[in-house]
N, CA and C of each residue as an Amber inpcrd file, in Angstrom:
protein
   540
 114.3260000  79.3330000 117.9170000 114.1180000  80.0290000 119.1710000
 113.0340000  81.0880000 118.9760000 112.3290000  81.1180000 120.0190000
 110.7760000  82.2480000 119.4060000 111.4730000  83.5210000 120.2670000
 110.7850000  84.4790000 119.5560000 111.0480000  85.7520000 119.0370000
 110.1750000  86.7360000 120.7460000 108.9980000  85.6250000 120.7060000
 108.0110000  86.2400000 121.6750000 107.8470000  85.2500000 123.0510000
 108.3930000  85.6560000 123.8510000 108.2330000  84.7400000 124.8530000
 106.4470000  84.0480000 124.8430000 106.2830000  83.1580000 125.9810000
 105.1890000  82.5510000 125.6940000 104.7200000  82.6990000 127.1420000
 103.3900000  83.7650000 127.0850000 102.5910000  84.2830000 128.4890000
 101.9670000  82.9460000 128.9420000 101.9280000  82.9400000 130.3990000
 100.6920000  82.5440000 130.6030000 100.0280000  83.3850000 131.1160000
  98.6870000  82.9920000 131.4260000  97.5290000  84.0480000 132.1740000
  97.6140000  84.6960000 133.0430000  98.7900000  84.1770000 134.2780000
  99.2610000  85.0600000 135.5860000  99.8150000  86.0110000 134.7540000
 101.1910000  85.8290000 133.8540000 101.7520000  87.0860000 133.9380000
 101.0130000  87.7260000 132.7850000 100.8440000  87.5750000 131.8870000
 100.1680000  88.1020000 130.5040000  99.7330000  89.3100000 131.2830000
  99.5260000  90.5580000 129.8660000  99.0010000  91.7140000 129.9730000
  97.5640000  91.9670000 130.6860000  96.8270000  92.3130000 131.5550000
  95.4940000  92.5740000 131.8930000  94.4920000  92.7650000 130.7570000
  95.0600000  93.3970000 129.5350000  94.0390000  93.4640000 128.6520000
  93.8430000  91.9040000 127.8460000  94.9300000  90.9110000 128.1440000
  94.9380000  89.6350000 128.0820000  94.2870000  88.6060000 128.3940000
  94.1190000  88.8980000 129.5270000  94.3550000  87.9940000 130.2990000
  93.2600000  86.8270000 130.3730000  92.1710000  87.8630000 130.9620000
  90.4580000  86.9980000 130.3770000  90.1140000  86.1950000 129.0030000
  90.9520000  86.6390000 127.8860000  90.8860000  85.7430000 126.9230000
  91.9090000  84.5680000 126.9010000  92.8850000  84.7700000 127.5410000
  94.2270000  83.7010000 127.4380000  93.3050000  82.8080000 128.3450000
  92.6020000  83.2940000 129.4180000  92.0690000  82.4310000 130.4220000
  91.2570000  81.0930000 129.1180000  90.0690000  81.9080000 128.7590000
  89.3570000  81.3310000 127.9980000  89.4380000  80.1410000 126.8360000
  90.8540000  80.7180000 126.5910000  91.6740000  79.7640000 125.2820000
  92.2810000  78.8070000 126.0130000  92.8120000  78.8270000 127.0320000
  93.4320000  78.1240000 127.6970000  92.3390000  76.6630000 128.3590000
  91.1440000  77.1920000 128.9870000  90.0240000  76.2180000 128.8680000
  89.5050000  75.5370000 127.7440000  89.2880000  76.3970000 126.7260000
  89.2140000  75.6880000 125.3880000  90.0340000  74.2230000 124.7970000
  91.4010000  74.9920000 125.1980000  92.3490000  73.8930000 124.6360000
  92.9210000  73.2410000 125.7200000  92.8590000  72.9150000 126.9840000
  93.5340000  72.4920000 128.2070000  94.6660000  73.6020000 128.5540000
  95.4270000  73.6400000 127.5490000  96.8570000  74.7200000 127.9780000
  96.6070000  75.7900000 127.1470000  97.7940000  76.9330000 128.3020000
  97.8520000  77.8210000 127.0290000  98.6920000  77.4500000 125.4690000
  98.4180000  77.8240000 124.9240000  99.0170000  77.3390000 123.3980000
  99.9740000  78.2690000 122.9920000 101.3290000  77.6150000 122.8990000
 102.5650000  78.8740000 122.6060000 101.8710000  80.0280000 121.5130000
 101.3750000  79.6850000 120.4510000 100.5300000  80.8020000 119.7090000
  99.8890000  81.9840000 120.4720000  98.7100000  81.6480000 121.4550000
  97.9340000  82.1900000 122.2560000  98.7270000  83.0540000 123.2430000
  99.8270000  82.7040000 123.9020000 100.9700000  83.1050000 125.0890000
 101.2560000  84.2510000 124.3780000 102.0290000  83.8970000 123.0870000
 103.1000000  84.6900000 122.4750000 101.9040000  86.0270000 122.3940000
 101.0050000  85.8870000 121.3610000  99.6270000  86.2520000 121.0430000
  99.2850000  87.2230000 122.0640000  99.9090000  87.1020000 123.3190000
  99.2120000  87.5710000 124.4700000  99.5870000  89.3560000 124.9120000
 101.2400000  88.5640000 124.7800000 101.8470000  90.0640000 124.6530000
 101.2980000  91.4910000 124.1460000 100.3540000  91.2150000 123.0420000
  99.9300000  92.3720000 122.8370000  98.3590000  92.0400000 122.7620000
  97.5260000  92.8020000 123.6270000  96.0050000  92.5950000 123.7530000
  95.5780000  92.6860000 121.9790000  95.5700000  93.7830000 121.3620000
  95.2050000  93.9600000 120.2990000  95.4150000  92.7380000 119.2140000
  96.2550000  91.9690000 118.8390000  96.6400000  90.8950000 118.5570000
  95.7990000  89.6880000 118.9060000  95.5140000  89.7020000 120.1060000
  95.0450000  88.2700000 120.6940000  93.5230000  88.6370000 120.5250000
  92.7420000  89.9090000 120.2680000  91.4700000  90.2600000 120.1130000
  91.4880000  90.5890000 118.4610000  92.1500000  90.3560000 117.8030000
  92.2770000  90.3000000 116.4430000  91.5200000  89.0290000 116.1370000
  92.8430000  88.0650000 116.9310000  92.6910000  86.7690000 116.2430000
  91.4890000  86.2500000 116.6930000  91.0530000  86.5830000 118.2600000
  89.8830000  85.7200000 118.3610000  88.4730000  86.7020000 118.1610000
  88.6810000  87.6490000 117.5050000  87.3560000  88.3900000 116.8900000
  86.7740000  87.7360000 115.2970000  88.0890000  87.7210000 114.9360000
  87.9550000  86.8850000 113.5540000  87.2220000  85.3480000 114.2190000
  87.6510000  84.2260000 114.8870000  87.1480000  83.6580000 115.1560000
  85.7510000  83.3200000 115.4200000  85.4070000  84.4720000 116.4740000
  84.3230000  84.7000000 117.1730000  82.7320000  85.1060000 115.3830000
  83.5850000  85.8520000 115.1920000  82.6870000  86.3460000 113.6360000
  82.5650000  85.2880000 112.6760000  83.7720000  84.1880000 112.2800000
  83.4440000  82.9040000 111.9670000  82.1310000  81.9880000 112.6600000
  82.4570000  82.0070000 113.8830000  81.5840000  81.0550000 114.7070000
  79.9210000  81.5170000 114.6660000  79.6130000  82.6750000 114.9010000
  78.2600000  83.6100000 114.8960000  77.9840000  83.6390000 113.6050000
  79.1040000  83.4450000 112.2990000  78.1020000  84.1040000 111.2970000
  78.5500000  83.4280000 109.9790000  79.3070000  82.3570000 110.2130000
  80.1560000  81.4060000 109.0950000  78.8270000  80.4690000 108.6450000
  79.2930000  79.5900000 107.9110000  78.3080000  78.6120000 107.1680000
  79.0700000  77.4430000 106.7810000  80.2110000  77.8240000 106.8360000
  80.9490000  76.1350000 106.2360000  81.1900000  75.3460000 107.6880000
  81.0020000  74.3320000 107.5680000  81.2780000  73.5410000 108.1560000
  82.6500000  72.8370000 108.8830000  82.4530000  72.2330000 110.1900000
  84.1600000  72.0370000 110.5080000  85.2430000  71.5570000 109.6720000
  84.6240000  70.2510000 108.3620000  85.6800000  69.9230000 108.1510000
  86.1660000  70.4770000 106.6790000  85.0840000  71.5130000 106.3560000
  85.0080000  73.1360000 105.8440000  86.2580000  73.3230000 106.1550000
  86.0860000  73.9870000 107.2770000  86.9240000  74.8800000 107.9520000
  88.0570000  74.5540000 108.4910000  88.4520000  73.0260000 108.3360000
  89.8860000  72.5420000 108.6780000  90.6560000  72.5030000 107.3040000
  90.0230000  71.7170000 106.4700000  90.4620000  71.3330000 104.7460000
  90.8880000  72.8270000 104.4750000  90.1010000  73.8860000 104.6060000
  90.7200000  75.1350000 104.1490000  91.7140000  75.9190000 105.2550000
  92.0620000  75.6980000 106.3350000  92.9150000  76.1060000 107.3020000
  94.8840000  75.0190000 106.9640000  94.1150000  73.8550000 106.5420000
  94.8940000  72.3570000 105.8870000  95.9790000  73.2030000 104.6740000
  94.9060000  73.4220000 103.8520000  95.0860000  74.1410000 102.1480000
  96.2470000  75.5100000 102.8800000  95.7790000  76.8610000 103.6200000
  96.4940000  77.5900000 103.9500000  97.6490000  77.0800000 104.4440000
  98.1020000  76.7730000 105.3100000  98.7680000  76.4120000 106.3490000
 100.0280000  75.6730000 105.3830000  99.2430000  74.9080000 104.2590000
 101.0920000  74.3540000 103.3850000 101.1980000  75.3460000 102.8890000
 100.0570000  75.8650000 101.5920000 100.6500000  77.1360000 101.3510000
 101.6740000  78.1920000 101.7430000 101.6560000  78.6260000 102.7280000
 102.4780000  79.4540000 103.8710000 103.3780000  79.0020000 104.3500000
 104.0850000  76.9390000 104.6150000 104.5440000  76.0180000 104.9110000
 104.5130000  76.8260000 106.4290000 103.4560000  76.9900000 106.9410000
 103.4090000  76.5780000 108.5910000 103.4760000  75.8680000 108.9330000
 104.1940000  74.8150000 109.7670000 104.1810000  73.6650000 110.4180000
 102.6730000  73.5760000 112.1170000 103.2870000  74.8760000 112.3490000
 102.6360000  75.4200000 113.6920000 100.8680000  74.9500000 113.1580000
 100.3060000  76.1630000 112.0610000  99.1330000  75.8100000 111.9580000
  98.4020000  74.2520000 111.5060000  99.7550000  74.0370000 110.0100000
  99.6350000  72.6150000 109.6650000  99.3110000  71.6240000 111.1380000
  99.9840000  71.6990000 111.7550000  99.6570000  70.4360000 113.1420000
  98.8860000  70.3620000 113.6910000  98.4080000  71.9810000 114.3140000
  97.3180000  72.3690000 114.4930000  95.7830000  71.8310000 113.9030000
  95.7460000  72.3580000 112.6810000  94.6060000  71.2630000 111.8580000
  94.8600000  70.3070000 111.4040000  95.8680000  69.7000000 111.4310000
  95.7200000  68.0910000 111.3140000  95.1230000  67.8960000 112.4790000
  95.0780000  68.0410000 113.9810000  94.1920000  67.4590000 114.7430000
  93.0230000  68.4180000 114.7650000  92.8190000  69.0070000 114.4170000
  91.3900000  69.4080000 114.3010000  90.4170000  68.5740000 113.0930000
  91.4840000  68.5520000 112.0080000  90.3090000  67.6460000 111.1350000
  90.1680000  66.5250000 111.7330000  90.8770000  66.0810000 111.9680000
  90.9470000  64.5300000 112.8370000  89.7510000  64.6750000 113.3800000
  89.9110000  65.4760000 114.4690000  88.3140000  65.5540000 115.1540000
  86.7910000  66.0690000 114.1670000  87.2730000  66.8760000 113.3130000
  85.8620000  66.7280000 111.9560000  85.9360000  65.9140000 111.0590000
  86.5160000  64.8580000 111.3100000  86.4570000  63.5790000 110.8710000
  87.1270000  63.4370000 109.7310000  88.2110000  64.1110000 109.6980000
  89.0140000  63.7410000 108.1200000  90.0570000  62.5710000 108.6640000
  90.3040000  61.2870000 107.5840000  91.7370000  60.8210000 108.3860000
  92.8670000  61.2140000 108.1230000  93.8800000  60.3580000 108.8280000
  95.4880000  61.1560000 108.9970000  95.7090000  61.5640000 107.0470000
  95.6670000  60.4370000 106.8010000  95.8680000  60.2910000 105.1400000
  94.8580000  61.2950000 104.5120000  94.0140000  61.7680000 104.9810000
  93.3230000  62.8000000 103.8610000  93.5790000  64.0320000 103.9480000
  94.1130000  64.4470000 105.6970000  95.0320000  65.7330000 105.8790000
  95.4990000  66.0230000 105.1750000  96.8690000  64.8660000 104.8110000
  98.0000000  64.6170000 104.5190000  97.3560000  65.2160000 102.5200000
  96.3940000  64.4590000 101.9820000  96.4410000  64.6590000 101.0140000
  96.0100000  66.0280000 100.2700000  95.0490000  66.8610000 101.5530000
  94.7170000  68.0850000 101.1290000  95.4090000  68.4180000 101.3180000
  96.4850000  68.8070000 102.1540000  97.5910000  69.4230000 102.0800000
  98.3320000  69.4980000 101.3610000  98.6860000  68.3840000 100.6180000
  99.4910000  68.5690000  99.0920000  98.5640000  68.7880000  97.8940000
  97.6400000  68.7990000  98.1350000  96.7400000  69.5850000  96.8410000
  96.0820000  68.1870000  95.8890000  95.9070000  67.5420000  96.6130000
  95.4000000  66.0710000  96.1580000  93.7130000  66.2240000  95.9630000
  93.1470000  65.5640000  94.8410000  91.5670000  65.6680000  95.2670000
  90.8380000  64.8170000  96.5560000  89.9200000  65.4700000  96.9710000
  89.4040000  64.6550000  98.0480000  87.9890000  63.7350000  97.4690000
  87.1160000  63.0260000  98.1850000  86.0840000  62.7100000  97.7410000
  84.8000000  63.2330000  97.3200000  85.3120000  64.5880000  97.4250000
  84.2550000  65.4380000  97.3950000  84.7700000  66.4720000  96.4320000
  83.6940000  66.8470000  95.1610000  84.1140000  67.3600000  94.1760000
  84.1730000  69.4280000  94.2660000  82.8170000  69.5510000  94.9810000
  81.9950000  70.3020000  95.8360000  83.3580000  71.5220000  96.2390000
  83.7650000  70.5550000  97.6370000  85.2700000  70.7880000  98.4840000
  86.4160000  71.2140000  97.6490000  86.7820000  70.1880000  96.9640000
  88.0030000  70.2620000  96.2970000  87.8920000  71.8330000  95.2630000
  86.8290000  72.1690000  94.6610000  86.6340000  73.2780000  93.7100000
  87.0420000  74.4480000  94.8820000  85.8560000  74.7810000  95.8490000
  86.1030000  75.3490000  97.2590000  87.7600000  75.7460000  97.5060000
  88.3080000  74.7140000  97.9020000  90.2550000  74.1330000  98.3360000
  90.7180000  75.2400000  97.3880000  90.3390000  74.8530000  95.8580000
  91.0240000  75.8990000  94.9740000  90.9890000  76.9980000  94.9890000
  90.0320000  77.8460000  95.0060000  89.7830000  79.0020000  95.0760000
  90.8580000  79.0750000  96.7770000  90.7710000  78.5640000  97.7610000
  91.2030000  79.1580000  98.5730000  92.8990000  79.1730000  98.6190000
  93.5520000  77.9090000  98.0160000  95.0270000  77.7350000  97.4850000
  95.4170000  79.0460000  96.3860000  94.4820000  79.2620000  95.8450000
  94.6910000  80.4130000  94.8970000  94.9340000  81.9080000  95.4450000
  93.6490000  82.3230000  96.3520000  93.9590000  83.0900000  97.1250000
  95.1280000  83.3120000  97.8090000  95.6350000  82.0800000  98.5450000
  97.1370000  82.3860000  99.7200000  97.9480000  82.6860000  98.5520000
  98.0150000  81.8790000  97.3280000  99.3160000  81.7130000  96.9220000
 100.0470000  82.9670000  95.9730000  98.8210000  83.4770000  95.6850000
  98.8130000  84.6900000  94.5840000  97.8790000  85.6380000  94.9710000
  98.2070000  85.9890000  96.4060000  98.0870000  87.4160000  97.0170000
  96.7880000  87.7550000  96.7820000  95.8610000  87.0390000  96.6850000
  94.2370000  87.6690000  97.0700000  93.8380000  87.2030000  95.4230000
  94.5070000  86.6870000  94.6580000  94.1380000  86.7130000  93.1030000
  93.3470000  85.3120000  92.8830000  92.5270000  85.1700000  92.1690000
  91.6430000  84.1120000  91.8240000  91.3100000  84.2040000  90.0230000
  91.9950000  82.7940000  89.4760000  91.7790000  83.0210000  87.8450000
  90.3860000  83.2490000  87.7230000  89.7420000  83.4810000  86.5350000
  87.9440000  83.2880000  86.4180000  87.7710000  81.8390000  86.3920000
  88.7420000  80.6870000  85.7450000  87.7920000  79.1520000  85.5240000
  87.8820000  78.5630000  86.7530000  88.8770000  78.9250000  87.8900000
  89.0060000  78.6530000  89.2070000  87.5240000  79.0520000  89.8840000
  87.1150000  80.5700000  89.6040000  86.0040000  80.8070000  90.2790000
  85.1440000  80.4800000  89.3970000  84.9760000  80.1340000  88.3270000
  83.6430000  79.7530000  87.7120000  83.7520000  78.2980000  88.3580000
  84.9420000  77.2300000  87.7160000  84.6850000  75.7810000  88.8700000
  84.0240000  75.6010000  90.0770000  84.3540000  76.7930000  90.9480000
  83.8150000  76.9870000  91.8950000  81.9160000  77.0760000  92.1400000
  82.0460000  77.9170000  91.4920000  80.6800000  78.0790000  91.1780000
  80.0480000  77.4770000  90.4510000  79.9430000  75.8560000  89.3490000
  79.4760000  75.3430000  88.7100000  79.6950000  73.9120000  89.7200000
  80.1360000  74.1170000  91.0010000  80.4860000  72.7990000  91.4690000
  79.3790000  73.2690000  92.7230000  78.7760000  74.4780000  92.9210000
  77.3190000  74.2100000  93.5110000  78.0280000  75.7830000  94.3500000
  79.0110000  76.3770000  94.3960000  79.4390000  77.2370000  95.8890000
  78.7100000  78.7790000  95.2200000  77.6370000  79.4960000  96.2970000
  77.6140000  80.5120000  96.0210000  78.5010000  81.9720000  95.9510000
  78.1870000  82.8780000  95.5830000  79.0780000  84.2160000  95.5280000
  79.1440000  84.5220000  97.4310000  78.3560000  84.3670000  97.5740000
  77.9080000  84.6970000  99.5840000  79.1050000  83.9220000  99.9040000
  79.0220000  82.4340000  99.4570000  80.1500000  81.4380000 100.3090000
  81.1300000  81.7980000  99.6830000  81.2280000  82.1340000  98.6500000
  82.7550000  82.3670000  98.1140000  83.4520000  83.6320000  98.6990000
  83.0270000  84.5710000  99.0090000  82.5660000  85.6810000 100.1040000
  83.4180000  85.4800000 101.2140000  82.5430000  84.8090000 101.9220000
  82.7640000  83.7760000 103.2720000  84.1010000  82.8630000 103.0140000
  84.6040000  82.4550000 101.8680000  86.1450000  81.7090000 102.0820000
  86.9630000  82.8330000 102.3380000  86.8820000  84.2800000 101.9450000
  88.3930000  84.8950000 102.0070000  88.5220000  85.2320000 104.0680000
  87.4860000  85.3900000 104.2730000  87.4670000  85.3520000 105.6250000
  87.9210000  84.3040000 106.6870000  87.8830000  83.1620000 105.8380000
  88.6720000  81.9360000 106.4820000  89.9010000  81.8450000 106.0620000
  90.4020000  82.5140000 104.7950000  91.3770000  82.1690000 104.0460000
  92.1760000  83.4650000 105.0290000  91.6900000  84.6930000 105.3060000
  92.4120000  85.6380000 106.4230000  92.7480000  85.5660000 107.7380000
  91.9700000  84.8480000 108.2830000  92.1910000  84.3770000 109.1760000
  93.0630000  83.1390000 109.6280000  93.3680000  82.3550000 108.4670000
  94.4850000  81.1090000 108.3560000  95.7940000  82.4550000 107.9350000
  95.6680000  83.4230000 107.3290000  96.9800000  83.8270000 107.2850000
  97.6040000  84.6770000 108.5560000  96.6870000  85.0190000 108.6440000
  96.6710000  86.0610000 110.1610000  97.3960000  85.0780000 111.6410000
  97.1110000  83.6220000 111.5560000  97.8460000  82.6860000 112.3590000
  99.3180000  82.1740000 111.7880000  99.2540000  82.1140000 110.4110000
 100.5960000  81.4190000 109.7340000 101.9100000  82.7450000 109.7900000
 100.9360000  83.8710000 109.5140000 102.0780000  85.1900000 109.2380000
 102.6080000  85.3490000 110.9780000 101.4700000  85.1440000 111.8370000
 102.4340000  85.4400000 113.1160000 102.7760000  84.0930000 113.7010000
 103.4410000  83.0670000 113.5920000 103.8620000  81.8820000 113.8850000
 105.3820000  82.1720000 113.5340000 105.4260000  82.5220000 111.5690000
 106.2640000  83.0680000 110.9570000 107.2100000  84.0480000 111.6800000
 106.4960000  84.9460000 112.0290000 106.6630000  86.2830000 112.3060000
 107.5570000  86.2480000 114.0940000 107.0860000  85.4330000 114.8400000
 107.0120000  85.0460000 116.6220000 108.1870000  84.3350000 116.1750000
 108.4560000  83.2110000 115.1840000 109.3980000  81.8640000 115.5520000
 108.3120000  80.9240000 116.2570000 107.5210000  80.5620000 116.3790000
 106.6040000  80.0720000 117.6160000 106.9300000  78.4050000 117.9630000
 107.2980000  77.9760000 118.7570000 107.7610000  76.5980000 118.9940000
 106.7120000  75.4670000 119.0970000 106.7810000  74.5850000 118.5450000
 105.3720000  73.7330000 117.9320000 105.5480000  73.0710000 119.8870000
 104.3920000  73.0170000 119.6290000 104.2130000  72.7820000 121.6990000
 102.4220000  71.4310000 121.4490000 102.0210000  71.0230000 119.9280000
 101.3020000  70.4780000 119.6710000 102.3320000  68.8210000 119.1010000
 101.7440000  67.8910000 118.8120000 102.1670000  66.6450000 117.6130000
 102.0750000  67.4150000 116.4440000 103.7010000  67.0680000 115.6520000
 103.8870000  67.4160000 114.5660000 102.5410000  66.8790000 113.5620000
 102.3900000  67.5880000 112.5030000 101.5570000  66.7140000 111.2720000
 102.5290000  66.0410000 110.2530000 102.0570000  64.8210000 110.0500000
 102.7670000  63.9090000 109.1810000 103.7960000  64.8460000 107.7420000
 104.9090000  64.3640000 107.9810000 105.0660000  65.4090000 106.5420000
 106.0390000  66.3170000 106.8130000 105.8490000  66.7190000 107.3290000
 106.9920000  68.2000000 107.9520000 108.0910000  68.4240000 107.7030000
């Protein structure tokens, strides 16, 4: 049972509201995340400032940016976000089965990625900590200090959705991801 009821745009807060609008076009509906999210303006301009600063000033790529949302999301065992990017990679072209396999910490076809994945599994799992051969892998598999930079910002922003899902109760209102 969630914790935070789930706004829509009529009733939601005024300092809300224009962004619930916006998310709500984005995704067809409002998204129990986004609703709950709504309740407090500051919250819902958290999450989509982080976004917004991804989008203007990121460098990895979508299926970048799903594989490492993928990686967070078991970490944390969100189901909410997990489902979430399973259809988003879907749409950056990962299949069901490769979700499925970054998510359990499987290598992908890409050696590049998978070094990337680590450093960011490392991060969720051990509180901001990264061994050195994790970040040297990283960095001998082609990723600069800038991009490596640039993962904790994706890697904060996947927790910043998993901790309040956690946090709300939030009721999966998406298709489960395989696995669950």
């Amino acid at each position: 049972m969630p914790r935070i009821p789930v706004h829509s745009v009529d009733d939601a807060p005024k300092g809300s509201q224009e962004t619930l609008r916006q998310l709500e076009a984005k995704f067809g509906k409002v998204l129990n995340i986004h609703g709950e999210m709504a309740h407090a303006p500051v919250v819902l301009a958290g999450y989509t400032g982080l976004q917004q600063a991804i989008a203007e000033h990121g460098s990895f790529d979508a299926r970048a940016q799903e594989a490492i949302a993928l990686v967070v999301g078991n970490a944390d065992n969100c189901a909410y976000c997990q489902s979430a990017h399973t259809g988003g990679a879907r749409q950056a072209g990962w299949t069901l089965d490769e979700t499925v396999a970054i998510r359990s910490g499987e290598a992908t076809s890409d050696r590049e990625l998978d070094a990337l994945l680590a450093v960011a599994r490392q991060i969720t799992t051990k509180v901001g900590e990264v061994d050195e051969g994790t970040w040297q892998q990283a960095l001998d598999a082609g990723w600069t200090v800038e991009q490596l930079a640039e993962l904790f910002v994706h890697v904060a922003t996947n927790l910043f959705t998993n901790y309040f899902n956690h946090y709300a109760h939030t009721e999966l209102d998406i298709p489960a991801a395989p696995g669950l």
